[in-house]
C-alpha positions in Angstrom: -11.8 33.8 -84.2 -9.8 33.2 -87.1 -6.4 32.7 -85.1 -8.3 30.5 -82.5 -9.2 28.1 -86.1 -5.5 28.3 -87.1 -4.4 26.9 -83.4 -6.8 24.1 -83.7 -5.3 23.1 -87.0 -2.1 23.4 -86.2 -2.5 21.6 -82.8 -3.9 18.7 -84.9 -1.1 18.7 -87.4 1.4 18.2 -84.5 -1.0 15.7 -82.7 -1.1 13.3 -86.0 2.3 13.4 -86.7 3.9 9.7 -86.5 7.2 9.2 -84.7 10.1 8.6 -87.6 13.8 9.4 -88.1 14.4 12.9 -86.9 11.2 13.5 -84.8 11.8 14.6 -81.1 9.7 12.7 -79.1 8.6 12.9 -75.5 7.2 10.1 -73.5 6.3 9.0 -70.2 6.8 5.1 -69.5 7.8 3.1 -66.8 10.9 0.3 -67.1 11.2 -2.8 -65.1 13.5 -5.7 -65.5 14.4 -9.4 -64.7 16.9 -12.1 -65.0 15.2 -15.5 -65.8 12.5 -15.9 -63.9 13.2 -13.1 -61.2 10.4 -11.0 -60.3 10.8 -7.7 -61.8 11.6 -4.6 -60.6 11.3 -1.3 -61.3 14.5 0.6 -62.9 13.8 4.0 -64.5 10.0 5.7 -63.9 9.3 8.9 -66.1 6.3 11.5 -65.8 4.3 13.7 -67.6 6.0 16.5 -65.6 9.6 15.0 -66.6 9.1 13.2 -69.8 11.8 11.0 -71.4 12.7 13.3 -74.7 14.6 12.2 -77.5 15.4 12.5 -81.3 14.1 9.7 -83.1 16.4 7.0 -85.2 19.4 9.1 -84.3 21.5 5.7 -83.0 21.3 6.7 -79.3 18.7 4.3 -78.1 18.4 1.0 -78.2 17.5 -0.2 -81.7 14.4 -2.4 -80.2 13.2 0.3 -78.3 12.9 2.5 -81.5 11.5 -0.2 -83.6 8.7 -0.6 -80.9 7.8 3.0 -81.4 7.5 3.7 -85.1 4.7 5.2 -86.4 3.0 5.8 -82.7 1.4 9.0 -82.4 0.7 11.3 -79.5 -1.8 9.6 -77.1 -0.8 5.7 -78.4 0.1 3.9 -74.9 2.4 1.1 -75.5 3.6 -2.3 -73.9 6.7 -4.0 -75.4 9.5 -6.5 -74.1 12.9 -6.7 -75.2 15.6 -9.8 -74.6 19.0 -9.4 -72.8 20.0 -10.0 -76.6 18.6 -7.2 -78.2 18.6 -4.8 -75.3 22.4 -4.5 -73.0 23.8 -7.7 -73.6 24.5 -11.0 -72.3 27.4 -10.4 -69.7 30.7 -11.3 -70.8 33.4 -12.8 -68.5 36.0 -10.8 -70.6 34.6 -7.5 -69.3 35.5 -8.7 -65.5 38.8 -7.6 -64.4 40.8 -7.6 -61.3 42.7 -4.6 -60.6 46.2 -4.5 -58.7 44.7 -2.6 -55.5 47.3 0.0 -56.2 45.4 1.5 -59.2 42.9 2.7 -56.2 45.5 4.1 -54.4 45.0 8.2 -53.4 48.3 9.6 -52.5 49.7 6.4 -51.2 46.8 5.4 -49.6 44.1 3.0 -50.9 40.5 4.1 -51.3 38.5 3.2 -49.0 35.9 6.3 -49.2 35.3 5.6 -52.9 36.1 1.7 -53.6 33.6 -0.3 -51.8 32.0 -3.7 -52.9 28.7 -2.6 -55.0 30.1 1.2 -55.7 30.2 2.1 -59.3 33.1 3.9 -60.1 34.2 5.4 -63.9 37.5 3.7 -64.6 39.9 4.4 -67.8 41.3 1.8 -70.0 45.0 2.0 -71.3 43.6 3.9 -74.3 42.3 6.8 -72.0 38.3 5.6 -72.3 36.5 5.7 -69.8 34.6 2.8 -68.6 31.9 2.4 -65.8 32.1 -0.5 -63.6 30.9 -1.9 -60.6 33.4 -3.2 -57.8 32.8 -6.7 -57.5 35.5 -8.1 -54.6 38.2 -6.4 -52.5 41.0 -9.0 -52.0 44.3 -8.1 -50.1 46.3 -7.1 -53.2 43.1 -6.6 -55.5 39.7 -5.3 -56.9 37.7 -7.7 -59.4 35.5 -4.9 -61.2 32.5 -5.8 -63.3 32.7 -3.5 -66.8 29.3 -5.1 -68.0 26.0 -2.6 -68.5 23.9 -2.9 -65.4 21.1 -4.4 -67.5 23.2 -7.3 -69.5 21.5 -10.2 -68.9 17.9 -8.1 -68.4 14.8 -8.4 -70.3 13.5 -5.3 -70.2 9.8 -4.2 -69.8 9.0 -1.0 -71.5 5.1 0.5 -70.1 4.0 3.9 -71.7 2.6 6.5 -73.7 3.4 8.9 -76.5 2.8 12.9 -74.9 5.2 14.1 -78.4 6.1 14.1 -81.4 7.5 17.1 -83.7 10.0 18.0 -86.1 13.3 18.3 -84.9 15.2 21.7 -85.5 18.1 21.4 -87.6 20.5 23.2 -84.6 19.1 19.4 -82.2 20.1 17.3 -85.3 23.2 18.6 -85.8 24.2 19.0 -81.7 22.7 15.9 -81.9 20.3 16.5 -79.0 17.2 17.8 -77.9 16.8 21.8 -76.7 13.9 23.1 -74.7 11.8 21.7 -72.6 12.9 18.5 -71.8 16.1 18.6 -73.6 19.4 20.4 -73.1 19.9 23.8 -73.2 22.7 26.0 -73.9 
């Protein structure tokens, strides 16, 4: 009986704890998003099954996202926007670029298989990073490619609930990532 009153107390401990910097936190939520006045659709749907988990004010999510979540607890169900601003970006015409069609080129070939209008391919820049884009238009002697985040321009529309919230270990904050269940594992 004793261990069964020790459960319960810890269960509530881990139940009542808020969602701050260094907490890994699991949630289920659904995102949709629009341009202007678009109807929206849906982009990314999580489950209870297969949460989204994270560590908390770590810089890997969007800033607006976190700020929407601090201080929620397990069981809090929440409903926030965020502006093309504050979420991906407004496009930018400097992140459109149009490739000599030779840079697709497969030994001597150009291709065809993998460089279709629509496709994302991962690209790298002069420096060696790599960049994800989307091929835009296949002219004779080039390909315009679209560098910009899928979602610039998106307001986003975040739907959920808060299933956890503990400490994070100090091996996830210093791999920087969540282990177990819903994380990464070695």
């Amino acid at each position: 009986m004793l261990k069964q009153v020790q459960h319960d107390k810890t269960k509530t401990k881990q139940t009542s704890m808020t969602i701050n910097q260094n907490k890994v936190v699991s949630v289920n939520y659904h995102l949709s998003s629009h341009i202007d006045n678009e109807t929206p659709e849906l982009v990314e749907q999580t489950s209870t099954d297969h949460p989204f988990t994270f560590i908390f004010g770590v810089g890997q999510l969007l800033p607006d996202f976190e700020k929407n979540l601090l201080g929620k607890k397990v069981g809090d169900k929440f409903d926030f926007k965020i502006t093309p601003i504050n979420g991906y970006g407004v496009s930018d015409k400097e992140m459109i670029a149009k490739i000599p069609k030779e840079a697709f080129h497969v030994d001597g070939e150009f291709d065809s298989e993998r460089v279709k209008e629509g496709e994302e391919l991962m690209m790298n820049d002069a420096d060696g990073n790599q960049l994800m884009g989307f091929v835009q238009e296949i002219g004779n002697d080039y390909v315009i490619m679209d560098f910009n985040h899928p979602l610039a321009d998106h307001n986003l529309h975040f739907v959920g609930e808060v299933l956890s919230v503990r400490e994070a270990t100090p091996e996830e904050l210093d791999h920087g990532h969540v282990h177990g269940p819903g994380g990464h594992h070695h």
